[in-house]
Backbone bond lengths (Angstrom), bond angles and torsions (degrees), N, CA, C in turn:
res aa  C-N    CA-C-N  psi(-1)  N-CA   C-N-CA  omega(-1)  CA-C   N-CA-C  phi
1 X - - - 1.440 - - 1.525 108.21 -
2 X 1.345 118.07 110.93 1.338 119.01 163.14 1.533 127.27 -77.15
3 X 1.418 115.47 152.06 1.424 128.46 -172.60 1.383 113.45 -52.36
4 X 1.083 116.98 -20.22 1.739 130.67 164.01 1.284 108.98 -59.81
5 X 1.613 122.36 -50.93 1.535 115.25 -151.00 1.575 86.67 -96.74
6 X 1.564 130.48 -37.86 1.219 116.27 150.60 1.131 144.52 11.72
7 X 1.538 114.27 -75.86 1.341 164.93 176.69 1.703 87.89 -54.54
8 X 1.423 100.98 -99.78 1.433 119.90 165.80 1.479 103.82 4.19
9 X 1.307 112.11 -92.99 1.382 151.94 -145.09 2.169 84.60 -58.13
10 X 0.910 123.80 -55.90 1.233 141.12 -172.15 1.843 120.42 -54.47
11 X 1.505 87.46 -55.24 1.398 103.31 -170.39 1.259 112.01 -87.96
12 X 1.369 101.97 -26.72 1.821 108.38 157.37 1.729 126.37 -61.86
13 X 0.984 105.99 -31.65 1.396 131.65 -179.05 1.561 110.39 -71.62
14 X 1.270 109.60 -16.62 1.720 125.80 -167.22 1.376 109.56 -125.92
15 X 1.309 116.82 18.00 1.452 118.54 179.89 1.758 96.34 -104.97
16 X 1.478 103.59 154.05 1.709 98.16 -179.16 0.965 102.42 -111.61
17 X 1.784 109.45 160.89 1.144 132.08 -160.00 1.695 115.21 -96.11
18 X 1.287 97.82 24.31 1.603 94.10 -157.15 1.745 101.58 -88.05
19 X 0.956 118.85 168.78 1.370 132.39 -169.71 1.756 100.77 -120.24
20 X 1.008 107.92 -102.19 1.198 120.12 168.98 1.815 131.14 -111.71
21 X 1.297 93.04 92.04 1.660 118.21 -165.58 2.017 109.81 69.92
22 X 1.125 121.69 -10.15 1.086 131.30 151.15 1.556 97.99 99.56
23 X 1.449 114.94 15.73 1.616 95.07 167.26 1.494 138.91 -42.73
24 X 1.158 99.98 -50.71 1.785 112.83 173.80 1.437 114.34 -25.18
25 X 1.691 96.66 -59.48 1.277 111.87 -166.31 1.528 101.92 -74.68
26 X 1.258 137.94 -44.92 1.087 128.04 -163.85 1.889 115.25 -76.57
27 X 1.169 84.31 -31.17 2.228 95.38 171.94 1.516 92.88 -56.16
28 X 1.674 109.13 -54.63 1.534 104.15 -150.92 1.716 112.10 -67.73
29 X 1.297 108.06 -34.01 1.338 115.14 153.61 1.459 136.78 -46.77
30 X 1.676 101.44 -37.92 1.789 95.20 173.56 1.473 96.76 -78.29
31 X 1.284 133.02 -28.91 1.509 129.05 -149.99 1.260 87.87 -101.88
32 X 1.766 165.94 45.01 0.712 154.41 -131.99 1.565 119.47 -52.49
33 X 0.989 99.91 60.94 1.829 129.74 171.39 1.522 119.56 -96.45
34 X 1.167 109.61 152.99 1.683 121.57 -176.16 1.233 107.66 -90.88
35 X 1.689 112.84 136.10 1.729 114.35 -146.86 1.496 103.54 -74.14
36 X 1.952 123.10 -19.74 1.085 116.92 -164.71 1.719 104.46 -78.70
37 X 1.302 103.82 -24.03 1.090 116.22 164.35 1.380 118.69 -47.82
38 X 0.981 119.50 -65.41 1.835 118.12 179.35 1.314 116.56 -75.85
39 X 1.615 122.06 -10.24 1.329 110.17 171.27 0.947 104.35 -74.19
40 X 1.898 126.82 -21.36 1.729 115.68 -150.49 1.688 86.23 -84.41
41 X 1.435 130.83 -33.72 1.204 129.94 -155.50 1.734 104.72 -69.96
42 X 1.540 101.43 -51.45 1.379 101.61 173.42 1.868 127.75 -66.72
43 X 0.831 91.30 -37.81 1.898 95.51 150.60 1.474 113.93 -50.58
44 X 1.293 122.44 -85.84 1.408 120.01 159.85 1.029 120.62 -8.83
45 X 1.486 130.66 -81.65 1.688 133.24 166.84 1.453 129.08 -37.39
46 X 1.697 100.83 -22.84 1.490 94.52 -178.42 1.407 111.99 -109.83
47 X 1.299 104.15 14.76 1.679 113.64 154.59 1.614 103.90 -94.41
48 X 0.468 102.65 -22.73 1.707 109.46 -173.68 2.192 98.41 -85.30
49 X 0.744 110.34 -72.72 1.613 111.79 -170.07 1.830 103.45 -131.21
50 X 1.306 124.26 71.56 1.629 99.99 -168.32 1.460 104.85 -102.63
51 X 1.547 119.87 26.61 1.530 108.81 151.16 1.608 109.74 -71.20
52 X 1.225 115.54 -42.96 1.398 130.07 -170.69 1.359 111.51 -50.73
53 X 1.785 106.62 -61.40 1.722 132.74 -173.80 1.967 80.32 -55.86
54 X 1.266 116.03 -78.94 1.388 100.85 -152.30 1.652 124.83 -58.96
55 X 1.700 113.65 -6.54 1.317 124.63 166.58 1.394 96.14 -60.76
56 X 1.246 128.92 -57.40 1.852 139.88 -135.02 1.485 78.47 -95.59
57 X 1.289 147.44 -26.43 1.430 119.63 -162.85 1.661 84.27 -104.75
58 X 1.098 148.72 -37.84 1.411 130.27 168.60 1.605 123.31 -51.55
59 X 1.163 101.63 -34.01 1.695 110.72 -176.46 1.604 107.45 -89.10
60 X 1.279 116.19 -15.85 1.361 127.85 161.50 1.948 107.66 -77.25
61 X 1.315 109.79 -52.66 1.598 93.51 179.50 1.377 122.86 -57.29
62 X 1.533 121.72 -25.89 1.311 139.52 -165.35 1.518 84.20 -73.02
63 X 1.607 122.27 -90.91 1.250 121.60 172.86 1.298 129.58 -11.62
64 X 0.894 121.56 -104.64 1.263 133.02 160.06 1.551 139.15 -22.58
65 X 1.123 102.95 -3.37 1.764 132.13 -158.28 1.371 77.66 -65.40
66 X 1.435 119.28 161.65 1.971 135.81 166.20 1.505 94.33 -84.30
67 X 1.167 110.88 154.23 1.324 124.62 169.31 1.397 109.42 -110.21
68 X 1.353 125.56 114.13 1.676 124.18 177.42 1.680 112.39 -104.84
């Protein structure tokens, strides 16, 4: 392994996974669930009721937000 792929290997590793404000990822993390998993659920729900889903995913970004 050269100091290049190193590099590579690293900074790739440190990029986030978030999509949009990164809820998915962060639910699927407390719930130790797989994120495609919770996107499919929250999709689902917001065919189903998405005044609701888009209340709970705003009040979820607030929450949940990273602290830097």
């Amino acid at each position: 392994m050269t100091e290049h792929d190193t590099y590579y290997s690293t900074t790739r590793a440190q990029q986030p996974r978030k999509k949009v404000a990164g809820v998915c990822v962060n639910v699927a993390n407390r719930l130790d669930m797989p994120t495609w998993l919770v996107r499919v659920i929250t999709v689902l729900l917001a065919l189903k009721a998405p005044v609701l889903v888009v209340m709970a995913y705003f009040i979820a970004w607030i929450v949940l937000s990273e602290r830097t």
